[in-house]
C-alpha positions in Angstrom: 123.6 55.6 85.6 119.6 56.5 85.5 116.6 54.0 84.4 114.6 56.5 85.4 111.3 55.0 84.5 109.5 52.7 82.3 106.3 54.0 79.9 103.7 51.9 82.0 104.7 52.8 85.3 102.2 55.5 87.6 102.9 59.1 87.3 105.6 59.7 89.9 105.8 61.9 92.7 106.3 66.0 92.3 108.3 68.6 94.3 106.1 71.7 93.7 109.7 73.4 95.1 112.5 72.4 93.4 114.5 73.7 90.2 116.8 70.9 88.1 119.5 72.5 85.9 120.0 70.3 83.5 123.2 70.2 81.9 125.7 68.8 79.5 128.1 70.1 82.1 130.0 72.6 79.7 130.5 75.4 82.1 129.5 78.3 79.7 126.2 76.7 79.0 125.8 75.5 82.8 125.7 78.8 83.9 123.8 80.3 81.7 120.7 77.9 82.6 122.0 78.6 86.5 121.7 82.1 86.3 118.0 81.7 85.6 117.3 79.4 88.4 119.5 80.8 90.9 116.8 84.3 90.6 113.6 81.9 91.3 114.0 81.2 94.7 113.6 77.9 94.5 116.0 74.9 95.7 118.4 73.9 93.0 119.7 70.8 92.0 122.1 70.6 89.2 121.9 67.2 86.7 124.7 66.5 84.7 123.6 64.3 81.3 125.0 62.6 78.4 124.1 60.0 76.0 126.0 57.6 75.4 128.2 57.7 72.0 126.0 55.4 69.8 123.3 57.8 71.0 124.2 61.2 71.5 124.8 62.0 68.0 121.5 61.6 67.3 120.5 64.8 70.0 118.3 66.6 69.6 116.0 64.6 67.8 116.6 61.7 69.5 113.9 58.8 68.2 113.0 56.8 71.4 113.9 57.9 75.4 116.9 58.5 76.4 116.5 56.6 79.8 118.6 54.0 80.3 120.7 55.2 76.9 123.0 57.5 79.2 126.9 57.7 79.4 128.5 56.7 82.2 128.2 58.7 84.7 125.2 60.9 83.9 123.0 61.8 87.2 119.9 60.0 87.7 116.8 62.1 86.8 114.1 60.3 89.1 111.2 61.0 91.2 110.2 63.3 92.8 110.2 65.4 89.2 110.9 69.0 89.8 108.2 72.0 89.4 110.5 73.6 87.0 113.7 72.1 84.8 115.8 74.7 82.9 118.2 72.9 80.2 121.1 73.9 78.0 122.8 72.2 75.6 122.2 69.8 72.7 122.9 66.8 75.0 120.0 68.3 77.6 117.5 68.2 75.2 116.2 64.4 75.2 116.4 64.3 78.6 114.2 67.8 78.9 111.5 66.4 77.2 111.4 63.0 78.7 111.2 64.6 81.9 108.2 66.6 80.4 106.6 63.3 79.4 107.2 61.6 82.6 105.9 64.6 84.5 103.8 67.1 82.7 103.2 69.1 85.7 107.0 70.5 85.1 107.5 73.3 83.3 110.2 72.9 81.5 112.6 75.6 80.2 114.9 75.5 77.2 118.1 78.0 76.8 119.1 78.6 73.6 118.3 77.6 69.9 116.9 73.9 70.4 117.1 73.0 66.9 113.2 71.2 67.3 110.2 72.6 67.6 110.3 75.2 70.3 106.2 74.4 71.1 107.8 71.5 72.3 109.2 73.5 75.2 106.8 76.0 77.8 109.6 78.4 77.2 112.7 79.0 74.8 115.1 81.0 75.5 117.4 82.1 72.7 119.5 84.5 71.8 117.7 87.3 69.6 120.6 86.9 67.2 119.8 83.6 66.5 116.3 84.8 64.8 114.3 81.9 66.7 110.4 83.3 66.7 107.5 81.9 68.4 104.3 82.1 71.1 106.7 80.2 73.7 109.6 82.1 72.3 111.6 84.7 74.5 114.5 86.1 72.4 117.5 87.6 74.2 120.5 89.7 73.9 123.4 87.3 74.2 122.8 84.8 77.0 122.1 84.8 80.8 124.5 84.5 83.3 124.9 84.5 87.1 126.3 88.0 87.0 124.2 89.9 90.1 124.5 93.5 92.2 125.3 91.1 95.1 127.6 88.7 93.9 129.8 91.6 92.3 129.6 93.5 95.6 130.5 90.4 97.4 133.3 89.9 95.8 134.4 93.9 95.5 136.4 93.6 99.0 138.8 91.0 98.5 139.5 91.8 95.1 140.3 95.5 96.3 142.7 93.6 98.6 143.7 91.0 96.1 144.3 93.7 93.3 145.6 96.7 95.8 149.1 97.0 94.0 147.3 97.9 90.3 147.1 101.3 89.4 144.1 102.9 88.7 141.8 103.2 86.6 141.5 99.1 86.5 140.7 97.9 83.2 139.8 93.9 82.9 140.8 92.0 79.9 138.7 89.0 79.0 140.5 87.0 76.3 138.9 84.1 74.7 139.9 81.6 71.9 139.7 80.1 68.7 136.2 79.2 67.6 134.0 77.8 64.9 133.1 81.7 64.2 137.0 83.1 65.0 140.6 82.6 64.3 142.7 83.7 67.3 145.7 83.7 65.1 149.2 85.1 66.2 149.4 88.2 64.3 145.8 88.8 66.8 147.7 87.6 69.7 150.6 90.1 69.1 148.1 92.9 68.2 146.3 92.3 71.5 149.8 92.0 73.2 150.9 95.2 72.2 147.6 97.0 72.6 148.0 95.9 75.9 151.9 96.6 76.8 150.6 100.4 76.0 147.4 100.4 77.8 149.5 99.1 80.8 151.1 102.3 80.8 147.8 103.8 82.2 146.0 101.4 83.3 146.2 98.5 86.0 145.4 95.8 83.7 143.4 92.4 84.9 144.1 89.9 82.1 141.9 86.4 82.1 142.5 84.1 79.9 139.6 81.4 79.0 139.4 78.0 78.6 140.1 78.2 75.3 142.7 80.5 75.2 145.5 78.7 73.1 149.6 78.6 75.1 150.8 80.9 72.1 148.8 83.4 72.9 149.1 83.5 76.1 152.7 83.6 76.0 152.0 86.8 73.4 150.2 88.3 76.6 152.6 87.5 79.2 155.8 88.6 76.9 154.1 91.6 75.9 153.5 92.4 79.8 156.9 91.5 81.1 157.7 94.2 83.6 154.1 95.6 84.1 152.2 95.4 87.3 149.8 93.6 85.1 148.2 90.9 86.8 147.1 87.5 84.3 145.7 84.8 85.8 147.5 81.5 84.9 144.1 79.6 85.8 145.5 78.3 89.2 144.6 79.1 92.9 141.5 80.9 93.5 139.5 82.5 90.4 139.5 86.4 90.3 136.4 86.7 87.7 133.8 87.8 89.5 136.2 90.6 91.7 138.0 91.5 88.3 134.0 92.0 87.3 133.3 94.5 90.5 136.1 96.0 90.3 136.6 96.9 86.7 136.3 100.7 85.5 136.1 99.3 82.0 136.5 96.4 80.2 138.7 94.6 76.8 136.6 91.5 75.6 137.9 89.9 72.4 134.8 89.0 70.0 134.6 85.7 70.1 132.2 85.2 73.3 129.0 85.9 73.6 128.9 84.8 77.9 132.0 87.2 78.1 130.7 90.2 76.7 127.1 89.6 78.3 129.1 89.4 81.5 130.9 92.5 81.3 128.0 94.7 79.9 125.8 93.5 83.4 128.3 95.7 85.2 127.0 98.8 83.4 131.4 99.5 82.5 132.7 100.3 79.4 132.8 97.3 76.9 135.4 97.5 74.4 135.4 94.6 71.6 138.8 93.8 70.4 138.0 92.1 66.7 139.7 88.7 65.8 139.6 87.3 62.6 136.1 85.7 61.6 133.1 86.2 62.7 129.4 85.2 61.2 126.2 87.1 60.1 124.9 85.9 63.3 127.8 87.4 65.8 128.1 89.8 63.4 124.0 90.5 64.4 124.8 90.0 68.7 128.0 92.5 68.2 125.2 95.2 66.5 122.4 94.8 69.3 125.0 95.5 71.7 126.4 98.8 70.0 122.9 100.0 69.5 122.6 99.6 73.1 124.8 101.6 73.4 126.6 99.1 75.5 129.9 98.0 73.5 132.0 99.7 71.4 135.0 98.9 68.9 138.3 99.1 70.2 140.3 101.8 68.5 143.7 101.3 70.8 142.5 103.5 73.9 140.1 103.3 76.7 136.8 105.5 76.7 134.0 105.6 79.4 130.6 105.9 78.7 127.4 105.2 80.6 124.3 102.7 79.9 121.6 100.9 82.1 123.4 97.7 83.1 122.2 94.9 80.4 120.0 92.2 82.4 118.0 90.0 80.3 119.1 87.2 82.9 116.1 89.3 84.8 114.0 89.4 82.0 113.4 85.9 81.2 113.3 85.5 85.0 110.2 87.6 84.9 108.5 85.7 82.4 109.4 82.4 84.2 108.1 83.6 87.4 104.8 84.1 85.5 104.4 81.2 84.1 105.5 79.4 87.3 102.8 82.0 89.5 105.9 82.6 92.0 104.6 86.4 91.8 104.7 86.0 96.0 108.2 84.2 96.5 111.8 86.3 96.6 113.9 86.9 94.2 117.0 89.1 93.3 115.7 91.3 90.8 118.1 93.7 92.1 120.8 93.8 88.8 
């Protein structure tokens, strides 16, 4: 557990080249505030916080530090403080701003909507849906991600291997869950299954469930697939993603995910959004941006292919850190 520091003590010591992630430790957030520092060029070191439960409901706007208020097992956030600190997360925020207090040298880096004052930040990062304006205030489609030309063609070869027995074209399925904003219910589930028994027909499918994806429906999947060549990862052994990714010619993304459908559009593929139940004026406003884009399209039972410029707003804000940071002279992979 941390006690990072005390108000009276010195100003501590400052690595001019490091990067903290800081991070509730929800994967889908973490990632998103890892894609960004993974581009800088800078050594990363990941921090994993919480407060602890008489505190934490009180994030954001937590009233006095949150040193020495953590959960067990939160990392320590010491000296020496990092040149840059990019958080995501509700939980993250206390901690982004203490760090900002202890060291004001950091530039710290807020993804998505922080629910305070975004002046409290150097930059926010949120998505344009969320209608978050401000001087420090970079809006973006959807969210960033780790999704690069490398990684994909990285993992292109194996998954070629791995996925050799599909017919072709391939097209990946990305299936999320129930949501605050969607009902996966089963008449969905057995919509998507049949949609799916016929696109099998001429398509090698890649299916991956989420996290969140509930045991009925993927039973509805699996049932519905019975006798395919269909390949649907039961989330054991190594994870296909990021080959499913390279080697998709298009892609099935149910609505509900903002990270999925951000994923699959920085392939420059087909995005096809299979509607569940739900939604909210503010998906409904991330689902638009991406069809003016011409990115995503409603799914109407078959498979089209269409061309855009691969969406990278992952680069984008990396752009505007890298400014801000004056790292106009140090690598990065700007390559997407």
């Amino acid at each position: 557990m941390s006690h990072s520091m005390t108000e009276n003590q010195q100003m501590p010591a400052f690595s001019p080249k490091s990067c903290w992630v800081v991070s509730e430790g929800a994967a889908g957030m973490e990632n998103q505030a890892l894609g960004l520092a993974e581009r800088l060029g800078l050594p990363v070191t990941i921090k994993r916080v919480r407060l602890a439960k008489r505190w934490g409901w009180m994030a954001p706007r937590l009233p006095v530090s949150p040193f020495g208020r953590e959960a067990r097992g939160t990392d320590r956030l010491t000296p020496p403080w990092p040149r840059i600190a990019i958080g995501c997360g509700r939980q993250s925020i206390p901690f982004m701003l203490a760090i900002k207090k202890a060291s004001p040298q950091t530039l710290i880096v807020q993804c998505q909507h922080p629910r305070i004052d975004p002046a409290r930040f150097d930059l926010v990062l949120p998505p344009l849906h969320d209608g978050l304006i401000g001087a420090n205030v970079l809006p973006l489609v959807g969210s960033p991600n780790r999704i690069t030309t490398e990684r994909l063609e990285k993992a292109r070869k194996p998954a070629a291997i791995r996925f050799a027995h599909l017919r072709k074209p391939i097209l990946t399925v990305l299936v999320g869950g129930k949501s605050a904003a969607y009902r996966f219910t089963a008449a969905a589930g057995a919509e998507l299954g049949h949609a799916l028994a016929s696109l099998a027909q001429t398509h090698g499918l890649i299916v991956l469930p989420s996290r969140r994806t509930g045991a009925q429906t993927h039973a509805q999947i699996s049932n519905a697939l019975a006798g395919s060549d269909a390949f649907i990862w039961d989330r054991s052994g190594d994870n296909p993603y990021l080959g499913a990714l390279a080697l998709a010619d298009a892609f099935l993304v149910t609505s509900d995910s903002v990270n999925m459908a951000c994923e699959a559009a920085a392939t420059g593929k087909p995005v096809h959004i299979f509607a569940l139940p739900g939604g909210t004026a503010k998906f409904n406003r991330f689902h638009a941006s991406l069809e003016a884009k011409g990115i995503t399209r409603p799914f109407t039972g078959k498979i089209e292919q269409w061309r855009y410029a691969p969406l990278d707003e992952t680069g984008r804000a990396t752009t505007q850190i890298r400014a801000l940071l004056d790292l106009s002279g140090q690598p990065t992979d700007m390559n997407l």
